[in-house]
mmCIF entry with sequence, helices, sheets and N, C-alpha, C, O atoms, coordinates in Angstrom:
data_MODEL
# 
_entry.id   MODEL 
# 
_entity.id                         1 
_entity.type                       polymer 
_entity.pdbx_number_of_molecules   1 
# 
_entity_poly.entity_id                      1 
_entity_poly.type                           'polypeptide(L)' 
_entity_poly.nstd_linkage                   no 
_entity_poly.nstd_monomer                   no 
_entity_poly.pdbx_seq_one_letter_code       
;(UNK)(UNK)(UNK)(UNK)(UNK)(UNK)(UNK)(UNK)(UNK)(UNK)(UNK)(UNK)(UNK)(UNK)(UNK)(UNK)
(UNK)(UNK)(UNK)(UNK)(UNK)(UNK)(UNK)(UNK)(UNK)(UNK)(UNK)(UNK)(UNK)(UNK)(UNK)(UNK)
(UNK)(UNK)(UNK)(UNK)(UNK)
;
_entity_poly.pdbx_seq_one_letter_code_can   XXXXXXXXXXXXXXXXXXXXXXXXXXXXXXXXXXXXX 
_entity_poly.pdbx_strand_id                 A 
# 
loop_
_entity_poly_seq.entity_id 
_entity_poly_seq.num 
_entity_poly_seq.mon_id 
_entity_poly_seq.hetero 
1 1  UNK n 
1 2  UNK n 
1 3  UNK n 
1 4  UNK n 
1 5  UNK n 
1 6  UNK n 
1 7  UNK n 
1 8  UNK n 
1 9  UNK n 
1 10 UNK n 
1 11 UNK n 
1 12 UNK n 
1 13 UNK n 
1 14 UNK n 
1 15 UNK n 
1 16 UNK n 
1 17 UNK n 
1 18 UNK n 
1 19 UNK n 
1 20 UNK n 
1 21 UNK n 
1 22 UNK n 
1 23 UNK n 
1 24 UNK n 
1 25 UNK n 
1 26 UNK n 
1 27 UNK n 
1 28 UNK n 
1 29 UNK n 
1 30 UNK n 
1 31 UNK n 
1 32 UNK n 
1 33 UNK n 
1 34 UNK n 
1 35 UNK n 
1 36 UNK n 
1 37 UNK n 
# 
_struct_asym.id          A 
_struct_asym.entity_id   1 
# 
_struct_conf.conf_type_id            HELX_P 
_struct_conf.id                      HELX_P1 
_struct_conf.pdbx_PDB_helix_id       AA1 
_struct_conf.beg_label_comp_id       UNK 
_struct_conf.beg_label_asym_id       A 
_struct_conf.beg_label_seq_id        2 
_struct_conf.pdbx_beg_PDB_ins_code   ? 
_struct_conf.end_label_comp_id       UNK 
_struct_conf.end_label_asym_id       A 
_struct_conf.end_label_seq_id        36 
_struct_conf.pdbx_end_PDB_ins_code   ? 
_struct_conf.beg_auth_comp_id        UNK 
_struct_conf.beg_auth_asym_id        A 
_struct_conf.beg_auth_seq_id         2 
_struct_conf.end_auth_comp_id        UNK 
_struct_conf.end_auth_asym_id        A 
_struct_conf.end_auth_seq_id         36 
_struct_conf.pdbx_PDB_helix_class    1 
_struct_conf.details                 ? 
_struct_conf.pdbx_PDB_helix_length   35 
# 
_struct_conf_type.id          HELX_P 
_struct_conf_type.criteria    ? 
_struct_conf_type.reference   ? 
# 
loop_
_atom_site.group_PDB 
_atom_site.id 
_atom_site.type_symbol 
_atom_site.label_atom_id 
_atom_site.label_alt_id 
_atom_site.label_comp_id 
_atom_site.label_asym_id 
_atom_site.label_entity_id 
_atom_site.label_seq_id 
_atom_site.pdbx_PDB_ins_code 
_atom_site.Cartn_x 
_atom_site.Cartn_y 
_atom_site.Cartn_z 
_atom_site.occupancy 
_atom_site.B_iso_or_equiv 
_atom_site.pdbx_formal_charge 
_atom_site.auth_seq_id 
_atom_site.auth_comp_id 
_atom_site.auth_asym_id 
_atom_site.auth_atom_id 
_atom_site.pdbx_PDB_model_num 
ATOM 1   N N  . UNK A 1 1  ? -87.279 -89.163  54.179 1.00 0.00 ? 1  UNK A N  1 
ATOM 2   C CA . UNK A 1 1  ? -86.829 -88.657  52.876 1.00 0.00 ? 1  UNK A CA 1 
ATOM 3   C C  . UNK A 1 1  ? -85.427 -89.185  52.567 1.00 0.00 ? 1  UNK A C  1 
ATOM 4   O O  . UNK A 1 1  ? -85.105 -89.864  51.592 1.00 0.00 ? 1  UNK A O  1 
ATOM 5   N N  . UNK A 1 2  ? -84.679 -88.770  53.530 1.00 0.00 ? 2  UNK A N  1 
ATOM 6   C CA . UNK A 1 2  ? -83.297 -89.117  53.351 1.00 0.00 ? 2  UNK A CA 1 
ATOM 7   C C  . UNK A 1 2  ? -83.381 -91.292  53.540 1.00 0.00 ? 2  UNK A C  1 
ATOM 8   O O  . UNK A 1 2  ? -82.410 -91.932  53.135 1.00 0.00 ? 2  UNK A O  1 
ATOM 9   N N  . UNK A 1 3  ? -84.157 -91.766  53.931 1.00 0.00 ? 3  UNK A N  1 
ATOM 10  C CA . UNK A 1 3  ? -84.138 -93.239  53.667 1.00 0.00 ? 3  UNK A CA 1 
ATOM 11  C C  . UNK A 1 3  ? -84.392 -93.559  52.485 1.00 0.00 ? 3  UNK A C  1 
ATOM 12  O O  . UNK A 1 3  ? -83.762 -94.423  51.875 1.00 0.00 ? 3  UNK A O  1 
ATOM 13  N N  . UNK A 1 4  ? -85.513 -92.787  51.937 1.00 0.00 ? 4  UNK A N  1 
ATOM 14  C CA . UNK A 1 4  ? -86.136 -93.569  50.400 1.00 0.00 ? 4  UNK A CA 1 
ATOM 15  C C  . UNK A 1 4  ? -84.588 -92.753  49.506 1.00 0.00 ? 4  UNK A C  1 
ATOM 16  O O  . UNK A 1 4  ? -83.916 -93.272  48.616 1.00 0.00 ? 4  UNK A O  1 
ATOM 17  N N  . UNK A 1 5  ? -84.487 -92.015  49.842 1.00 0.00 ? 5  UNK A N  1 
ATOM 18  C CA . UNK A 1 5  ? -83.532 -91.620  48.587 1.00 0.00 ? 5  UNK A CA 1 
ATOM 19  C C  . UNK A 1 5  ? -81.867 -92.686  48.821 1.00 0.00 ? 5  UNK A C  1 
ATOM 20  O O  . UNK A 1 5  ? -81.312 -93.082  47.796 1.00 0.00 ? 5  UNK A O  1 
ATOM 21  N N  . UNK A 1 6  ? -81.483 -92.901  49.689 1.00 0.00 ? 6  UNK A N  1 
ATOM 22  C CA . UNK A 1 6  ? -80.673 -94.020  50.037 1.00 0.00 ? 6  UNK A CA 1 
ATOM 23  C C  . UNK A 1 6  ? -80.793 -95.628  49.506 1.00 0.00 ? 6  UNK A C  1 
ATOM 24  O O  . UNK A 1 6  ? -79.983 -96.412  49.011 1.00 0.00 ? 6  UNK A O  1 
ATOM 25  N N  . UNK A 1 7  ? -82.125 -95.702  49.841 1.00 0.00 ? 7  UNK A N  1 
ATOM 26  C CA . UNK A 1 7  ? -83.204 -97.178  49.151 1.00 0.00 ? 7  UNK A CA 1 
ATOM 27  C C  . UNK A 1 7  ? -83.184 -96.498  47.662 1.00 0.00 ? 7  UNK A C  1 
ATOM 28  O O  . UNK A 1 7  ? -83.600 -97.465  47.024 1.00 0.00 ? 7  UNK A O  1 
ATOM 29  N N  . UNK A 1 8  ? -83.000 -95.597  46.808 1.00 0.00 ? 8  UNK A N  1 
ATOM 30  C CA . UNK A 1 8  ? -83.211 -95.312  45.524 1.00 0.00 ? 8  UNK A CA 1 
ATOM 31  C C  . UNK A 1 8  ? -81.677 -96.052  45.019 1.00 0.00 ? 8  UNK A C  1 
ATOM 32  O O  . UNK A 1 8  ? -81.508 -97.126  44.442 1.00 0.00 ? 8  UNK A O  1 
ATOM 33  N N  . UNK A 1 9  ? -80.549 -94.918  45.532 1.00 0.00 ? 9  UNK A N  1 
ATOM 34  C CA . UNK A 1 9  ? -79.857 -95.246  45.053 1.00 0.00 ? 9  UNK A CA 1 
ATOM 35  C C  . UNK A 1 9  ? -79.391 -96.631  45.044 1.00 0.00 ? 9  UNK A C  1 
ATOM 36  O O  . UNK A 1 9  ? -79.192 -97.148  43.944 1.00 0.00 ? 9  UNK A O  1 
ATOM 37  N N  . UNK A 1 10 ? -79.150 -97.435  46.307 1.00 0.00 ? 10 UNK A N  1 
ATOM 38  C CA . UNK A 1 10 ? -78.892 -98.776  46.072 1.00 0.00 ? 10 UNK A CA 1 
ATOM 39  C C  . UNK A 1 10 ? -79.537 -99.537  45.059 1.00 0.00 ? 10 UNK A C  1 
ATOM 40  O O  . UNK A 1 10 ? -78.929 -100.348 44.360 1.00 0.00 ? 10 UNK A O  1 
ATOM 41  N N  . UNK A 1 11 ? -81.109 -99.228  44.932 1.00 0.00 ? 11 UNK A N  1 
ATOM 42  C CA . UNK A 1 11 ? -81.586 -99.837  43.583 1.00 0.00 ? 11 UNK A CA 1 
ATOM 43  C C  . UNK A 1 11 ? -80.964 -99.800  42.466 1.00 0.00 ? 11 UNK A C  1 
ATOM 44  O O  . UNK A 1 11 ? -80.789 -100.755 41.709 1.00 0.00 ? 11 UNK A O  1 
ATOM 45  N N  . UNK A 1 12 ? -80.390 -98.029  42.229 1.00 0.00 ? 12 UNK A N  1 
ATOM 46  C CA . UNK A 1 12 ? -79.703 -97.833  40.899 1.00 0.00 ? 12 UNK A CA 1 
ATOM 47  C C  . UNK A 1 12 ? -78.611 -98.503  40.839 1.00 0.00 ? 12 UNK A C  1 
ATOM 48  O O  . UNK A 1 12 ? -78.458 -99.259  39.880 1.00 0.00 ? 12 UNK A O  1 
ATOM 49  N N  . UNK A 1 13 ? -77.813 -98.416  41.623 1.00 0.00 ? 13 UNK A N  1 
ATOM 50  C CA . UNK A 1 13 ? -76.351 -99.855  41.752 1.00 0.00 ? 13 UNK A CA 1 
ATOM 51  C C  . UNK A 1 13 ? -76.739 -101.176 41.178 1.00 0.00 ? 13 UNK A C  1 
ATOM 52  O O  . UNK A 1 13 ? -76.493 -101.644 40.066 1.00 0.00 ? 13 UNK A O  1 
ATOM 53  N N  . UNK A 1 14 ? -77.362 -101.642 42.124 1.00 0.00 ? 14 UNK A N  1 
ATOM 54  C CA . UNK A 1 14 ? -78.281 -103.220 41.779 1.00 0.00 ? 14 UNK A CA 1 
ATOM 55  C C  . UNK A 1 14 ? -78.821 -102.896 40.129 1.00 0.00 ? 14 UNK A C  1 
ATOM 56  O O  . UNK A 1 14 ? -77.981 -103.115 39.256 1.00 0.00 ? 14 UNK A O  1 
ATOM 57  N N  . UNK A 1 15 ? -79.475 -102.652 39.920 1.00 0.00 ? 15 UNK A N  1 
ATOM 58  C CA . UNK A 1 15 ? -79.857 -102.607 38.578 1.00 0.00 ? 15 UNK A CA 1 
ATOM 59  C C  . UNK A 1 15 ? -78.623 -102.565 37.921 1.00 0.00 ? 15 UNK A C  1 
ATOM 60  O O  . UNK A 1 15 ? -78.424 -103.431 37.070 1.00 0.00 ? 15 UNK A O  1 
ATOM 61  N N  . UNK A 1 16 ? -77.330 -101.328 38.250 1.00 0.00 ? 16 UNK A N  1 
ATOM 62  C CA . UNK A 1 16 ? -76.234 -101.181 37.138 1.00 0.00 ? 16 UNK A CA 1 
ATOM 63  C C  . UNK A 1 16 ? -75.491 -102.224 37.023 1.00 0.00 ? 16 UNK A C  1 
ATOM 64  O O  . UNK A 1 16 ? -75.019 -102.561 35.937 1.00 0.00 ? 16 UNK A O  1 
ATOM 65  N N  . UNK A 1 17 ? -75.255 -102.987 38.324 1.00 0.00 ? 17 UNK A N  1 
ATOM 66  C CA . UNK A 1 17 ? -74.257 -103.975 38.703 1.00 0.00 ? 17 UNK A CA 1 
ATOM 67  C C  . UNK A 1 17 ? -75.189 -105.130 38.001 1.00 0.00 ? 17 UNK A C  1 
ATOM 68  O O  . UNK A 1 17 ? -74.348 -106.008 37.812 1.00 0.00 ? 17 UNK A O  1 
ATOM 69  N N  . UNK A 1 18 ? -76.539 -105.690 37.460 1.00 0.00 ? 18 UNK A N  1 
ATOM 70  C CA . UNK A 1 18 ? -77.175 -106.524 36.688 1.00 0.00 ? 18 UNK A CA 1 
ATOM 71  C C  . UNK A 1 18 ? -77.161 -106.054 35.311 1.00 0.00 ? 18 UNK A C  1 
ATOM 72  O O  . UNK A 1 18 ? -77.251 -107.101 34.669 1.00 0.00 ? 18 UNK A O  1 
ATOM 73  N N  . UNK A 1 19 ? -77.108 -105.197 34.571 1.00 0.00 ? 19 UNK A N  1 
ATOM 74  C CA . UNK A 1 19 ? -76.811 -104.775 32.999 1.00 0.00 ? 19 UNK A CA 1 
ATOM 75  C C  . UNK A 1 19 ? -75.547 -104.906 33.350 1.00 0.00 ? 19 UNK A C  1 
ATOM 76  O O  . UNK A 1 19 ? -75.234 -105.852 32.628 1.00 0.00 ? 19 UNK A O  1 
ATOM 77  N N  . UNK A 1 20 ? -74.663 -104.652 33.902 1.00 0.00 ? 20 UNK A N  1 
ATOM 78  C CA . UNK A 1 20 ? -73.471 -104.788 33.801 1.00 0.00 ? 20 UNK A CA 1 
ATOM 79  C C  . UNK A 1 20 ? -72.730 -106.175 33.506 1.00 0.00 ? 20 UNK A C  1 
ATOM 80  O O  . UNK A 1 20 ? -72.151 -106.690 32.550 1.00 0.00 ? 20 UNK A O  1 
ATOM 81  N N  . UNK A 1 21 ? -72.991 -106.447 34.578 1.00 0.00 ? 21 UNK A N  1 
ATOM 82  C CA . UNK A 1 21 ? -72.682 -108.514 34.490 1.00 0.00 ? 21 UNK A CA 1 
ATOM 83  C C  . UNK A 1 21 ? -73.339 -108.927 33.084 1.00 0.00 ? 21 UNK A C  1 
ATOM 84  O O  . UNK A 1 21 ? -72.469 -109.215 32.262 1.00 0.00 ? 21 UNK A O  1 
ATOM 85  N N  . UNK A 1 22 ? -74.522 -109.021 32.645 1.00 0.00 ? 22 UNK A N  1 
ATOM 86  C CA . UNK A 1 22 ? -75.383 -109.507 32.022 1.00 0.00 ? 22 UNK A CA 1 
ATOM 87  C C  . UNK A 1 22 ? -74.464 -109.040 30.629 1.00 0.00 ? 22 UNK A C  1 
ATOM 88  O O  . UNK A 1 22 ? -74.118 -109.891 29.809 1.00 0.00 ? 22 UNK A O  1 
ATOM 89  N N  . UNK A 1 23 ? -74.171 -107.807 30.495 1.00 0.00 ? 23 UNK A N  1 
ATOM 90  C CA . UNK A 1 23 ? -73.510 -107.641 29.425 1.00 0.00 ? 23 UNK A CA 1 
ATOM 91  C C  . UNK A 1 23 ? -72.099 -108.268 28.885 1.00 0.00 ? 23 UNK A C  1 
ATOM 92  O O  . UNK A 1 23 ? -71.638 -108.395 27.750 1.00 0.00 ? 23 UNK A O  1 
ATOM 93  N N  . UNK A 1 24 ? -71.643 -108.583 30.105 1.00 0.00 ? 24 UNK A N  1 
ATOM 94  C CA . UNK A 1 24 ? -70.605 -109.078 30.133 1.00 0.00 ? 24 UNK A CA 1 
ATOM 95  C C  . UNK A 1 24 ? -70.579 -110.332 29.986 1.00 0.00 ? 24 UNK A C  1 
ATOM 96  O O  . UNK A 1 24 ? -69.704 -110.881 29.316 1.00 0.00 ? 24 UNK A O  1 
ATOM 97  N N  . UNK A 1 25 ? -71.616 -111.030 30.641 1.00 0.00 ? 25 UNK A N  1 
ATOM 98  C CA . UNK A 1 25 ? -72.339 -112.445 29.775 1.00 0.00 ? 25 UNK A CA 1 
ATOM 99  C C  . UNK A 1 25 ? -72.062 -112.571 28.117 1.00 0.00 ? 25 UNK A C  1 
ATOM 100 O O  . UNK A 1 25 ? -71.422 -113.415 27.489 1.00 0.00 ? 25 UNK A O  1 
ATOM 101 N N  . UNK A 1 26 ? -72.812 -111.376 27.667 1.00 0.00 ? 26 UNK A N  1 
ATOM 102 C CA . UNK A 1 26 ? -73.214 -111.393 25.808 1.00 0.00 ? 26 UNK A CA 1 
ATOM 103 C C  . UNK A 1 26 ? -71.919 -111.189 25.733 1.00 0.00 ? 26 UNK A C  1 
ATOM 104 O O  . UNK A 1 26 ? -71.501 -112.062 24.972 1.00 0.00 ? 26 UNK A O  1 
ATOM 105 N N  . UNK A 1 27 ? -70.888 -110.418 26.153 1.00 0.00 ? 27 UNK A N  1 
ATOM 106 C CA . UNK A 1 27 ? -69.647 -110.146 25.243 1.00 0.00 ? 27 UNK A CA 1 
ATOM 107 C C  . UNK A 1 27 ? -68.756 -111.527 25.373 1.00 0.00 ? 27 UNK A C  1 
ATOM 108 O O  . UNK A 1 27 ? -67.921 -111.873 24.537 1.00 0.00 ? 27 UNK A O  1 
ATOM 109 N N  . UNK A 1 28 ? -69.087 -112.263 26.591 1.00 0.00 ? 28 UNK A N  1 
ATOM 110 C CA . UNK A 1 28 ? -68.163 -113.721 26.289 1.00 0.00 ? 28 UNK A CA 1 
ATOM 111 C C  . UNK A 1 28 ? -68.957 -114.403 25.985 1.00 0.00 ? 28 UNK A C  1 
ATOM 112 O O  . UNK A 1 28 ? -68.423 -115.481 25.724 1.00 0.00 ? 28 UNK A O  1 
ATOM 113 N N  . UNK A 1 29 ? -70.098 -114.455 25.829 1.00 0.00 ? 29 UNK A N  1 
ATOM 114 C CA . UNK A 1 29 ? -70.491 -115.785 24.719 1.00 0.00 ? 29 UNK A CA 1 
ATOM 115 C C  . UNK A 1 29 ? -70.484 -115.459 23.253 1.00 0.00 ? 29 UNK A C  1 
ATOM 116 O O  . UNK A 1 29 ? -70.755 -116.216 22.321 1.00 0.00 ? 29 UNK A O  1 
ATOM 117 N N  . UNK A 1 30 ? -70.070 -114.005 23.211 1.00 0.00 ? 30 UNK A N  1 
ATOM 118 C CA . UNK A 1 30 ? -70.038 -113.588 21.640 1.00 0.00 ? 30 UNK A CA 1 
ATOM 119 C C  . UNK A 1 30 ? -68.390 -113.943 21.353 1.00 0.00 ? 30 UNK A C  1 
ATOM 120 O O  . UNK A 1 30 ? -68.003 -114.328 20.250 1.00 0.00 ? 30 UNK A O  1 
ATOM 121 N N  . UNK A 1 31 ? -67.638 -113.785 22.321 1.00 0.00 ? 31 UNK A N  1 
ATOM 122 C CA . UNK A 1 31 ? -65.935 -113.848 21.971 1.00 0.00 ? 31 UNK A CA 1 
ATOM 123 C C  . UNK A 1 31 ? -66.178 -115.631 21.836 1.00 0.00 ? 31 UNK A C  1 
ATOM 124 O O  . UNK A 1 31 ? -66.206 -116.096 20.696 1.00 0.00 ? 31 UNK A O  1 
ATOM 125 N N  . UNK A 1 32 ? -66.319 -116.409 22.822 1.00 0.00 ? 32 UNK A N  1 
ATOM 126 C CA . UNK A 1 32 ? -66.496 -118.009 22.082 1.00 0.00 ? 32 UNK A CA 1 
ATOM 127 C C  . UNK A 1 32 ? -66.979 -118.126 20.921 1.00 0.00 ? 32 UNK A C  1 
ATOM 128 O O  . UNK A 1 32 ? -66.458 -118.814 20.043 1.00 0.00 ? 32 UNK A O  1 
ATOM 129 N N  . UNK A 1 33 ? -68.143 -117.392 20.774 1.00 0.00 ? 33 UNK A N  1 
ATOM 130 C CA . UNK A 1 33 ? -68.643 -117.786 19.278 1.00 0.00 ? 33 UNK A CA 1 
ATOM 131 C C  . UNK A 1 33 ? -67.553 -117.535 18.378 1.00 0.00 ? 33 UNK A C  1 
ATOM 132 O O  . UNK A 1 33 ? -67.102 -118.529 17.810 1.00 0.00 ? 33 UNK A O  1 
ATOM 133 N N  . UNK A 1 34 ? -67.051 -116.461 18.133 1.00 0.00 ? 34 UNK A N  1 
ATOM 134 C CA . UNK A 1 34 ? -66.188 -115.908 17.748 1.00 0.00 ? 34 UNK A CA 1 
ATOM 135 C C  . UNK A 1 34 ? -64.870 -116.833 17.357 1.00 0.00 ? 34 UNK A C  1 
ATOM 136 O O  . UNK A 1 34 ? -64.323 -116.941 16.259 1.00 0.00 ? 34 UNK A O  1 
ATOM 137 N N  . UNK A 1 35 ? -64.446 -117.645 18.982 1.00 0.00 ? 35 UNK A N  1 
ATOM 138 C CA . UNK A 1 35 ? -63.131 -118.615 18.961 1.00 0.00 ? 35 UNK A CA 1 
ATOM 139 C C  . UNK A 1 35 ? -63.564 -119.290 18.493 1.00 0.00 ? 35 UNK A C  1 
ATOM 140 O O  . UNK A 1 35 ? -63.012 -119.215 17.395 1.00 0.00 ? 35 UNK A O  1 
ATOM 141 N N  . UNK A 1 36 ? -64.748 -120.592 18.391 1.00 0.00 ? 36 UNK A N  1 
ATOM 142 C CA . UNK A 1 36 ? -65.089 -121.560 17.357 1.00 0.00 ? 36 UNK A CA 1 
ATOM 143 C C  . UNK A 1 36 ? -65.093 -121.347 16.127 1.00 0.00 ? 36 UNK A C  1 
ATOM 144 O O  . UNK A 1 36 ? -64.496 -122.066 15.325 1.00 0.00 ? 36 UNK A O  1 
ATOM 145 N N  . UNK A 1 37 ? -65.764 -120.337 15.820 1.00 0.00 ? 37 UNK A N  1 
ATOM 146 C CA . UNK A 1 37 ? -65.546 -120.124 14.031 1.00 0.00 ? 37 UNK A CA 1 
ATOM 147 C C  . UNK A 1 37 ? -64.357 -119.957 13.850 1.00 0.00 ? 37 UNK A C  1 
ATOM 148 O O  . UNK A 1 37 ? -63.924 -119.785 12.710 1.00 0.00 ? 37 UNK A O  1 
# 
């Protein structure tokens, strides 16, 4: 019990730490877009 719920949470990290980055992707390719125009 106490393993799968350990294996849960690291998933939830991993997943947050990938929307996270990823978002952070869109907000600098939106600020370049942004500096070219």
């Amino acid at each position: 019990m106490l393993l799968s719920h350990s294996f849960l949470s690291y998933n939830q990290r991993l997943i947050k730490n990938v929307i996270v980055s990823f978002s952070h992707q869109e907000v600098c390719a939106h600020m370049n877009r942004q500096k070219t125009n």
